[in-house]
MOPAC internal coordinates of N, CA, C and O (Angstrom, degrees):
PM7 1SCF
backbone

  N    0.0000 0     0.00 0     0.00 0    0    0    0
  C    1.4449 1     0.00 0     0.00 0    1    0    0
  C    1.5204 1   107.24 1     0.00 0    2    1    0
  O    1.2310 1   126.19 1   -38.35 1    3    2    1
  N    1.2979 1   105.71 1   141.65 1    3    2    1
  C    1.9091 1   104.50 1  -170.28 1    5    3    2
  C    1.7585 1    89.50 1  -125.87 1    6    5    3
  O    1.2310 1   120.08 1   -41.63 1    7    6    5
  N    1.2932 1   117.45 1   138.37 1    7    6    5
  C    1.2328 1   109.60 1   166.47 1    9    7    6
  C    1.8538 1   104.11 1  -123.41 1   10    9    7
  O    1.2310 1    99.03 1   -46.48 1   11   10    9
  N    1.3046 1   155.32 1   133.52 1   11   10    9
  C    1.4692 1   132.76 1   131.68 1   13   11   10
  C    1.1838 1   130.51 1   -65.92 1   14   13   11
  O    1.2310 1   127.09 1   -27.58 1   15   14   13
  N    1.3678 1   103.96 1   152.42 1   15   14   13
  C    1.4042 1   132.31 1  -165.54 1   17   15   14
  C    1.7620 1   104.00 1  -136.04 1   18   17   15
  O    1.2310 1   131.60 1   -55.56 1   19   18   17
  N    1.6838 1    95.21 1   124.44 1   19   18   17
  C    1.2850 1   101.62 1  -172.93 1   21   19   18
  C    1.3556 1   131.71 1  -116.89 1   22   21   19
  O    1.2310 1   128.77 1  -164.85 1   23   22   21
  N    1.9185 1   100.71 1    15.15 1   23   22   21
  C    1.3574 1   149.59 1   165.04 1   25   23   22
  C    1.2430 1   134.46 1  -147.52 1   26   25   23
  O    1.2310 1   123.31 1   -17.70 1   27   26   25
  N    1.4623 1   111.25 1   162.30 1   27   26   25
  C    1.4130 1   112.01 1  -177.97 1   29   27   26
  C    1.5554 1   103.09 1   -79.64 1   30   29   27
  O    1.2310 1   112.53 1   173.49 1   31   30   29
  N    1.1004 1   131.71 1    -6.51 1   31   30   29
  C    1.6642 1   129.13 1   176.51 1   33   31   30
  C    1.7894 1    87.29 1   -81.92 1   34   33   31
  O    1.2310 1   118.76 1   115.00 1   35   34   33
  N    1.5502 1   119.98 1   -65.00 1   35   34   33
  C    1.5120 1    93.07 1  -166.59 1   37   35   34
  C    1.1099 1   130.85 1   -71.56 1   38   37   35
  O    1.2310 1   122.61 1   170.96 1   39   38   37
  N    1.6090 1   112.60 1    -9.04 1   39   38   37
  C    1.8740 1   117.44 1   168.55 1   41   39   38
  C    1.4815 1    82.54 1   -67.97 1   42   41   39
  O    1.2310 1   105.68 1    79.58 1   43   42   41
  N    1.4707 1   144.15 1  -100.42 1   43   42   41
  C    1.2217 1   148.07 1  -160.99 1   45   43   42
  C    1.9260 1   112.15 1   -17.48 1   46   45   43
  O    1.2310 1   124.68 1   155.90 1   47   46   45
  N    1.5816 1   108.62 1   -24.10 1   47   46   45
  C    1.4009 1   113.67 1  -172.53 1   49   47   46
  C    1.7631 1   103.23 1   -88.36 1   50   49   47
  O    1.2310 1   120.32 1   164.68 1   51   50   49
  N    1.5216 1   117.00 1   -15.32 1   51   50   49
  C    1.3726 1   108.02 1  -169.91 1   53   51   50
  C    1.5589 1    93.61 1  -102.51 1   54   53   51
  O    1.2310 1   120.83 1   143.79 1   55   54   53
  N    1.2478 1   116.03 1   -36.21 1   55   54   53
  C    1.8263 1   109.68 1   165.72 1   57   55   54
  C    1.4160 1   107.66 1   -20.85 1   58   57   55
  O    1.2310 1   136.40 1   102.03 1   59   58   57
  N    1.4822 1    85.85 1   -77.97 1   59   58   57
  C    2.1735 1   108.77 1  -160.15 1   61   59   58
  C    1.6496 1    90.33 1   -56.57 1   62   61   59
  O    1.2310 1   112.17 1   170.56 1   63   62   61
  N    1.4593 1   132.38 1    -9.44 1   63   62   61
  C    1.9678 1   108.63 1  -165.95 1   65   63   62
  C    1.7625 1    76.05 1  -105.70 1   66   65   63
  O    1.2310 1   108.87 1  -164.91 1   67   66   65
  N    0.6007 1   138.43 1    15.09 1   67   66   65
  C    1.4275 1   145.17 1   176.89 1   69   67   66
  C    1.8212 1   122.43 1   -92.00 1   70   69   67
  O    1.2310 1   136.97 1    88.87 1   71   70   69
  N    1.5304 1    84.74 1   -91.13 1   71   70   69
  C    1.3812 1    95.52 1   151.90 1   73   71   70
  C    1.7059 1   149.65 1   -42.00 1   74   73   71
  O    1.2310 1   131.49 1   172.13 1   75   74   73
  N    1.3641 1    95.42 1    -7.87 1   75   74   73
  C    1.5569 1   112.49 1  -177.97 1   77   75   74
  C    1.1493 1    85.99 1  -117.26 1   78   77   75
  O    1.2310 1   101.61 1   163.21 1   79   78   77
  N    1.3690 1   151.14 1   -16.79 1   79   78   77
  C    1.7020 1   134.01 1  -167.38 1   81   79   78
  C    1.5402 1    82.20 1  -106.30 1   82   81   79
  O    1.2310 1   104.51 1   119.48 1   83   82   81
  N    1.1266 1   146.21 1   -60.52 1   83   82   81
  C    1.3714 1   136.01 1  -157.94 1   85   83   82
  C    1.7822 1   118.03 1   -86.09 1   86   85   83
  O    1.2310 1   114.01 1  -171.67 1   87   86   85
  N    1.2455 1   128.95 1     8.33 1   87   86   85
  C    1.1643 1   133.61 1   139.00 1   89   87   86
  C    1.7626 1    94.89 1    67.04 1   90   89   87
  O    1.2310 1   130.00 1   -15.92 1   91   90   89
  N    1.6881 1    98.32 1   164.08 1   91   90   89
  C    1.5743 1   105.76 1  -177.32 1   93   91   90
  C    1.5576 1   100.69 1   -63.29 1   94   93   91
  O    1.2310 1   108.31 1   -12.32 1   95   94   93
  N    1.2503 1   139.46 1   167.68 1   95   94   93
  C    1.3490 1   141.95 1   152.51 1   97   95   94
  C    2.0118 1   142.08 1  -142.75 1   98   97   95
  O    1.2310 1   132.99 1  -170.11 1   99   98   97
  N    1.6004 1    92.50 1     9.89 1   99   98   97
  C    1.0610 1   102.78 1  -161.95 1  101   99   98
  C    1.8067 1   113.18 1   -97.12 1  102  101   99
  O    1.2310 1   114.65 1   -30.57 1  103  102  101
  N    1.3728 1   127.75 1   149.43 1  103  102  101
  C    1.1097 1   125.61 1  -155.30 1  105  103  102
  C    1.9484 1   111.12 1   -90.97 1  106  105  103
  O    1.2310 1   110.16 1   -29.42 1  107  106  105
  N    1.2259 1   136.09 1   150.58 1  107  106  105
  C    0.9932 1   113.05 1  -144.57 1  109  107  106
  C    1.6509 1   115.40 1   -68.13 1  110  109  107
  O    1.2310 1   123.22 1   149.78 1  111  110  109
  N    1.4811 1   111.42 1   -30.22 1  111  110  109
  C    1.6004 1    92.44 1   168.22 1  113  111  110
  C    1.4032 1   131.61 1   -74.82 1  114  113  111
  O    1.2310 1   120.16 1  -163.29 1  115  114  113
  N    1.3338 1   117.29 1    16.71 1  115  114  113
  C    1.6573 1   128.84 1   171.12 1  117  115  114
  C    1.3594 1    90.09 1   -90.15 1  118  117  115
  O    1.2310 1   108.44 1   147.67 1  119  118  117
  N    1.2932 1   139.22 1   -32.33 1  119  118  117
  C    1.4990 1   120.79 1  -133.85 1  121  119  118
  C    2.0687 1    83.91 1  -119.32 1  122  121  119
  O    1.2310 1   124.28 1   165.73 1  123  122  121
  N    1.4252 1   109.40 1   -14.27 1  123  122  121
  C    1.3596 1   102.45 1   175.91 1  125  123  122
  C    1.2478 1   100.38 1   -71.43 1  126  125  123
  O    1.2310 1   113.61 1   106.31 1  127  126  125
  N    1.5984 1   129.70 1   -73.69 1  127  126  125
  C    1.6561 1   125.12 1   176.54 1  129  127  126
  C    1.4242 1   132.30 1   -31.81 1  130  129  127
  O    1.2310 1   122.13 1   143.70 1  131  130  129
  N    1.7756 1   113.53 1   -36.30 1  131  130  129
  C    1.0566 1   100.22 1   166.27 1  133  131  130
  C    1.7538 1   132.86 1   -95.30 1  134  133  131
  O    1.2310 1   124.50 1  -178.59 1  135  134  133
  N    1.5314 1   108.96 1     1.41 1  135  134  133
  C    1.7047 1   132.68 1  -150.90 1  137  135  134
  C    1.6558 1    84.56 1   -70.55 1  138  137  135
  O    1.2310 1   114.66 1   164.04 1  139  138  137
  N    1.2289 1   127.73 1   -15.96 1  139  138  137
  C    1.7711 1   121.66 1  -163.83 1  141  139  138
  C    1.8516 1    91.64 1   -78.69 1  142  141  139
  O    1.2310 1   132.75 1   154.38 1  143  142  141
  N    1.1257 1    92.98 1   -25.62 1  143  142  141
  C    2.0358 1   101.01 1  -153.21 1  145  143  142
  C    1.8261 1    92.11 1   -95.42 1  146  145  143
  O    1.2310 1   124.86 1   141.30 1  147  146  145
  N    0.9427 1   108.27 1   -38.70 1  147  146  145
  C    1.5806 1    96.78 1  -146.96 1  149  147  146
  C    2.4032 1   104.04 1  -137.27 1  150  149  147
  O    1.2310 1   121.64 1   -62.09 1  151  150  149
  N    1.4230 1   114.47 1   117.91 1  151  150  149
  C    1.0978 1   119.24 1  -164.97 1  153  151  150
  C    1.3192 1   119.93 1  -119.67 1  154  153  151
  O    1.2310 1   120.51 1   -92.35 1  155  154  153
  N    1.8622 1   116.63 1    87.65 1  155  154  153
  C    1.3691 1   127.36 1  -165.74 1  157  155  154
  C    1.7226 1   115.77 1    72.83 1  158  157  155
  O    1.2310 1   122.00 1  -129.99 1  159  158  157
  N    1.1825 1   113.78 1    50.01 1  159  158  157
  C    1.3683 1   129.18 1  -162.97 1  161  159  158
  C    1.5657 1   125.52 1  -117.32 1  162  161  159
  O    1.2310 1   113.52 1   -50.46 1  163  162  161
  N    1.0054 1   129.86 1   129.54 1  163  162  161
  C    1.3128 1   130.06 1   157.88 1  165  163  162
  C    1.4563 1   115.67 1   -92.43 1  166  165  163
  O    1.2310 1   129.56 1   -52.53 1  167  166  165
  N    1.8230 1    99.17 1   127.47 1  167  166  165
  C    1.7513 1    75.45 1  -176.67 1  169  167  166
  C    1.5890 1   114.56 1  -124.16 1  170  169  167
  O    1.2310 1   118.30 1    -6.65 1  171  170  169
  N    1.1015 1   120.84 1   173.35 1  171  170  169
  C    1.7460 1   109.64 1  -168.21 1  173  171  170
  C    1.5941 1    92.09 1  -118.07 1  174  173  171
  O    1.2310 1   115.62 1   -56.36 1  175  174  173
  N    1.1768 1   125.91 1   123.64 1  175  174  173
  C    1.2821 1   112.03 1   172.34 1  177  175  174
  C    1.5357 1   124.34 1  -112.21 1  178  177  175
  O    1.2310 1   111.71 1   -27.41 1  179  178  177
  N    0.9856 1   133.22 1   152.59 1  179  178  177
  C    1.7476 1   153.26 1  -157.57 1  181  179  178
  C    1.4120 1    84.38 1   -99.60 1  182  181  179
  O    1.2310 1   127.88 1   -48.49 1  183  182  181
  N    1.2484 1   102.43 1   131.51 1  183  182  181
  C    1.3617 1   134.25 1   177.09 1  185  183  182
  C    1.7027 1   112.68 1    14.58 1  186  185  183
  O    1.2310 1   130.53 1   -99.17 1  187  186  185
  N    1.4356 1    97.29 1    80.83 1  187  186  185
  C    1.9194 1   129.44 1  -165.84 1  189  187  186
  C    1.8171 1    93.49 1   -61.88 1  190  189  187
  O    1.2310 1   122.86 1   146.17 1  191  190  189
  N    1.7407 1   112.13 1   -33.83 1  191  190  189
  C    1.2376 1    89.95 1  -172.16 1  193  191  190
  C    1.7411 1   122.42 1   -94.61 1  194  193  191
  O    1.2310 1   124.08 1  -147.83 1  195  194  193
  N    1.1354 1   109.78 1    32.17 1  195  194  193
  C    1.5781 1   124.26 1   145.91 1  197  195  194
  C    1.4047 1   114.79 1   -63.70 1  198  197  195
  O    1.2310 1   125.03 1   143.44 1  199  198  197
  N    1.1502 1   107.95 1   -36.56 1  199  198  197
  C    1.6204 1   119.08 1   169.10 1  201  199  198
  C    1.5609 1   135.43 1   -45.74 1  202  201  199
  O    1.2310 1   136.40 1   152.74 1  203  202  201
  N    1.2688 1    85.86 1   -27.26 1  203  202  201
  C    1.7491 1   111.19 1   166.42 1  205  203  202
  C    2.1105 1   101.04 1    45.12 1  206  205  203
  O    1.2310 1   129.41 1  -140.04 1  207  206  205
  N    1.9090 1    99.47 1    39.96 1  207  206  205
  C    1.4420 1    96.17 1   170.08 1  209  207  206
  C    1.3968 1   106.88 1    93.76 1  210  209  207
  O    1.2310 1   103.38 1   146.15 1  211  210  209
  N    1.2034 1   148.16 1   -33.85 1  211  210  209
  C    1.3659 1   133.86 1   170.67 1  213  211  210
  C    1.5147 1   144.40 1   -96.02 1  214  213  211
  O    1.2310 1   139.26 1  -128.85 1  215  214  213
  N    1.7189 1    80.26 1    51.15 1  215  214  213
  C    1.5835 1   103.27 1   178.31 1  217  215  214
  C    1.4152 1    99.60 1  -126.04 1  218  217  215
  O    1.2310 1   124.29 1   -41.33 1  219  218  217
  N    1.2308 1   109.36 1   138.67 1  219  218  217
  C    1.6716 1   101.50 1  -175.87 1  221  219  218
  C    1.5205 1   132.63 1   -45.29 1  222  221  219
  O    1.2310 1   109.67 1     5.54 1  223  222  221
  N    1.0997 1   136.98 1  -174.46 1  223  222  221
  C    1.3835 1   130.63 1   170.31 1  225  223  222
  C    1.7261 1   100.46 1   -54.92 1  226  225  223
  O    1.2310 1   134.62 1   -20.33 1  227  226  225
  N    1.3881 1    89.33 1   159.67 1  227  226  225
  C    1.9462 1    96.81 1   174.56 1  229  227  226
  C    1.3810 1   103.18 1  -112.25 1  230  229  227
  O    1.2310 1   117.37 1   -36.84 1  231  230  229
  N    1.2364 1   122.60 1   143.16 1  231  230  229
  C    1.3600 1   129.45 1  -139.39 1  233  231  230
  C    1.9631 1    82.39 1  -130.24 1  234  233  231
  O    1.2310 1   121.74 1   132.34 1  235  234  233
  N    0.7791 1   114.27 1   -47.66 1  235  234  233
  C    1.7800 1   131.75 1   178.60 1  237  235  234
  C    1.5138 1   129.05 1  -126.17 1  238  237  235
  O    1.2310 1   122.37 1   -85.06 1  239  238  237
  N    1.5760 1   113.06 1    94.94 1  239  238  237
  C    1.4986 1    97.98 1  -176.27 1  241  239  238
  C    1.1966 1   106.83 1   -99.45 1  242  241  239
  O    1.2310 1   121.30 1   -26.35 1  243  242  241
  N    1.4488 1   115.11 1   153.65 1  243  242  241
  C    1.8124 1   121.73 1  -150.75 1  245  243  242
  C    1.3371 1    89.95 1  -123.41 1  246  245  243
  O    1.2310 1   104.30 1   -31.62 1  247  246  245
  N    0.7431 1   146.56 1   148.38 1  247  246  245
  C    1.3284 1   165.12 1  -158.91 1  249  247  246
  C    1.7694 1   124.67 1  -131.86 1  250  249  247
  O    1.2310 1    97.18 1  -159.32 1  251  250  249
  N    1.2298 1   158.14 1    20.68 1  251  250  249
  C    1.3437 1   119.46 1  -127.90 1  253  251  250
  C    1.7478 1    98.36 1  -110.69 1  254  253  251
  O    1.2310 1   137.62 1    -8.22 1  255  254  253
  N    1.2303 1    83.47 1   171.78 1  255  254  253
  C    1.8296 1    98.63 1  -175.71 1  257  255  254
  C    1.4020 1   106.62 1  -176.67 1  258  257  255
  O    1.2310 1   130.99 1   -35.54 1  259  258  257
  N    1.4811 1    96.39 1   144.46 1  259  258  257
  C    1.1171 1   135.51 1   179.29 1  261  259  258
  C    1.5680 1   141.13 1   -25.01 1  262  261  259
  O    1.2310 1   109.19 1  -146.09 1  263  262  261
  N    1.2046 1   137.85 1    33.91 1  263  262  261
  C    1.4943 1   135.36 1  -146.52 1  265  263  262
  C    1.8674 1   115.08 1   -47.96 1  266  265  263
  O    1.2310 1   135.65 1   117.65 1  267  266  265
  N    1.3838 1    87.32 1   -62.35 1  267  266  265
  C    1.7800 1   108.46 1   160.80 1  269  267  266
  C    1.0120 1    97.37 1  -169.68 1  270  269  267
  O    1.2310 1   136.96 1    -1.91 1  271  270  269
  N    1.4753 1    84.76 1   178.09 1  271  270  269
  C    2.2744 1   100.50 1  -161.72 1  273  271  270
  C    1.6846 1    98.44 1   -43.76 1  274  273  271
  O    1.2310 1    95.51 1   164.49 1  275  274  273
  N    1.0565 1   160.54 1   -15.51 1  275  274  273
  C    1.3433 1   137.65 1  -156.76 1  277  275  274
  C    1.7427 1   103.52 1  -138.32 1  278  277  275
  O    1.2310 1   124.18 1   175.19 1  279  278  277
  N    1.6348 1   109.58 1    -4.81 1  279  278  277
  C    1.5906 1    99.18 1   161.64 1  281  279  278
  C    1.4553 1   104.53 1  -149.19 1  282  281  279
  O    1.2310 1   132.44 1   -38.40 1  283  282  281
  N    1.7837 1    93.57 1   141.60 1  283  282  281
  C    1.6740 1   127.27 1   159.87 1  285  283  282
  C    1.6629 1   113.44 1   -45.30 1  286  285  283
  O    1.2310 1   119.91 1   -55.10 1  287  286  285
  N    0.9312 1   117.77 1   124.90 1  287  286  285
  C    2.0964 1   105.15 1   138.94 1  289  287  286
  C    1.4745 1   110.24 1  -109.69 1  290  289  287
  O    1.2310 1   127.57 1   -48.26 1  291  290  289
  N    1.3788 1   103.03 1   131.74 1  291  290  289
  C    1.6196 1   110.80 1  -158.51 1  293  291  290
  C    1.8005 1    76.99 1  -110.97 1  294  293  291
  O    1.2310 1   123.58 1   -50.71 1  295  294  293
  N    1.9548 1   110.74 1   129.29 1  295  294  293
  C    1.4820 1   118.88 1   156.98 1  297  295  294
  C    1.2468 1    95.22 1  -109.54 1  298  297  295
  O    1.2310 1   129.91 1   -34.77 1  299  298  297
  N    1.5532 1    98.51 1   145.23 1  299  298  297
  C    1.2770 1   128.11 1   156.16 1  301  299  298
  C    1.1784 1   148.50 1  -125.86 1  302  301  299
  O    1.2310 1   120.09 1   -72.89 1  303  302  301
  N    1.4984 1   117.43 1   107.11 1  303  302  301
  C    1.4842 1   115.53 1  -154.19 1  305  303  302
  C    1.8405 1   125.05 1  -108.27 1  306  305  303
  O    1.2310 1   118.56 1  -105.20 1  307  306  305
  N    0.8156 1   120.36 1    74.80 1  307  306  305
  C    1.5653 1   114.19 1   177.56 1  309  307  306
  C    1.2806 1   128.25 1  -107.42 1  310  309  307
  O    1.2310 1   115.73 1   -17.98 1  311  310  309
  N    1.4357 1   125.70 1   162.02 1  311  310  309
  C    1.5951 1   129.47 1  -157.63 1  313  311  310
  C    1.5675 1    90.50 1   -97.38 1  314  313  311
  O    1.2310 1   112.84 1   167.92 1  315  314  313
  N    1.7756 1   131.12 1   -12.08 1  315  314  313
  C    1.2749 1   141.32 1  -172.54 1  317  315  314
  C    1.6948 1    98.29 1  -109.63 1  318  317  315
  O    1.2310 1   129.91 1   -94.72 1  319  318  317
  N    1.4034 1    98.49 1    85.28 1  319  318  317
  C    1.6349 1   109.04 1  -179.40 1  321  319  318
  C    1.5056 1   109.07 1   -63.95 1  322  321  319
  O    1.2310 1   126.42 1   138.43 1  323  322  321
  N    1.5549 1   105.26 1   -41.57 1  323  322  321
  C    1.5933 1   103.25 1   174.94 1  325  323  322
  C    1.2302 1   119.80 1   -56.77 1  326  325  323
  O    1.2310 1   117.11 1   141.93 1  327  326  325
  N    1.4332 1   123.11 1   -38.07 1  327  326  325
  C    1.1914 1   119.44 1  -175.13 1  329  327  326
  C    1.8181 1   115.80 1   -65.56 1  330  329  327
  O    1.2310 1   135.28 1   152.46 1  331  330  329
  N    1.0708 1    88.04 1   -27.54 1  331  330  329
  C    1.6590 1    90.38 1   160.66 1  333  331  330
  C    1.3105 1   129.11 1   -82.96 1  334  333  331
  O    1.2310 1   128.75 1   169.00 1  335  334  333
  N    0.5947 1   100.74 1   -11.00 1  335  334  333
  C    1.9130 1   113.23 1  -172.34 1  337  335  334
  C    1.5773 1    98.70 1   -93.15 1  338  337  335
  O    1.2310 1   122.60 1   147.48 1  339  338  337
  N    1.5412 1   112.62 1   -32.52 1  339  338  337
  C    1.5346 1   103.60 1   179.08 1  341  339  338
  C    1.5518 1   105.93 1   -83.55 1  342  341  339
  O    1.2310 1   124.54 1   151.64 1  343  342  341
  N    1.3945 1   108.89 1   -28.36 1  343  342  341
  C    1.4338 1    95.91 1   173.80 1  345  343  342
  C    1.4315 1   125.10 1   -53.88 1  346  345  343
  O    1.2310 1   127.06 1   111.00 1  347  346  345
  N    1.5020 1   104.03 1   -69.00 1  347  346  345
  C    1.3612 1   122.18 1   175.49 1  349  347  346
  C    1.6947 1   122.03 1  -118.76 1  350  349  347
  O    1.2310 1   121.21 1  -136.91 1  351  350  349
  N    1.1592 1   115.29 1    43.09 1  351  350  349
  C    1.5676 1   100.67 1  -160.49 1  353  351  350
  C    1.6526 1    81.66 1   -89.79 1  354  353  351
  O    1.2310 1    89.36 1   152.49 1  355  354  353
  N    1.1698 1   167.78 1   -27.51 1  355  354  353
  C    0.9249 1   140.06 1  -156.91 1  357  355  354
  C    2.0122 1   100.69 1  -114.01 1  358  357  355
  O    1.2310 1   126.56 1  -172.59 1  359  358  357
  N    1.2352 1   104.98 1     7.41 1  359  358  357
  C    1.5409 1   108.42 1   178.07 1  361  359  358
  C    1.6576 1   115.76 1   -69.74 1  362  361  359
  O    1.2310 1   124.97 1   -39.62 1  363  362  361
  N    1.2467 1   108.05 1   140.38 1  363  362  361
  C    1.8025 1   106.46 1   162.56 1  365  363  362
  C    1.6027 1    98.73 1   -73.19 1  366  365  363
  O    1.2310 1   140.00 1   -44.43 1  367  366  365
  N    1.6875 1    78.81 1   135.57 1  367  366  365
  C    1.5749 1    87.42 1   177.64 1  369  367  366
  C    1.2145 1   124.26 1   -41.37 1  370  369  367
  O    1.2310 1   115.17 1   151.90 1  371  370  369
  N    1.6085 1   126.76 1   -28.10 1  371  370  369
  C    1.1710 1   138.96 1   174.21 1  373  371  370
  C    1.4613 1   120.31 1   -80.75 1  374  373  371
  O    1.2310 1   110.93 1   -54.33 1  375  374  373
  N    1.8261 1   134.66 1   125.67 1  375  374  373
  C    1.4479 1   135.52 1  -155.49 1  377  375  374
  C    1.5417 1    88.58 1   -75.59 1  378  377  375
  O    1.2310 1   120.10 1   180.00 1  379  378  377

């Protein structure tokens, strides 16, 4: 699913429709190491495979890039098609 974004409010608007459909998920010793950093949070992380695997499964991979200076193309990739479809399945690709 590709959506554009032709601001930082509507990239920031597909985060938050994100983050509220995919809920906290981490088990409690994930959530002890990170609980100092981060409080009732979903977080999206920048380049996950520095991680070298010890970040939980990815539930949504976000993609974004560049169209021209003033628009995003936001990809979106998950193995939970519904969960996309409730986000945006009936959205124009455009926010």
């Amino acid at each position: 699913m590709e959506l554009r974004s032709a601001s930082p409010a509507e990239t920031e608007a597909v985060a938050a429709g994100l983050a509220r459909e995919l809920g906290a998920g981490l088990s409690a010793a994930e959530w002890g190491d990170l609980e100092p950093y981060f409080e009732d949070a979903i977080c999206f992380v920048e380049w996950p495979e520095a991680a070298a695997g010890s970040l939980p499964p990815v539930r949504v991979a976000v993609r974004l890039s560049h169209v021209d200076p003033m628009h995003r193309l936001i990809a979106l990739e998950s193995s939970e098609e519904a969960l996309l479809d409730r986000l945006f399945g009936g959205a124009d690709s455009r926010l």
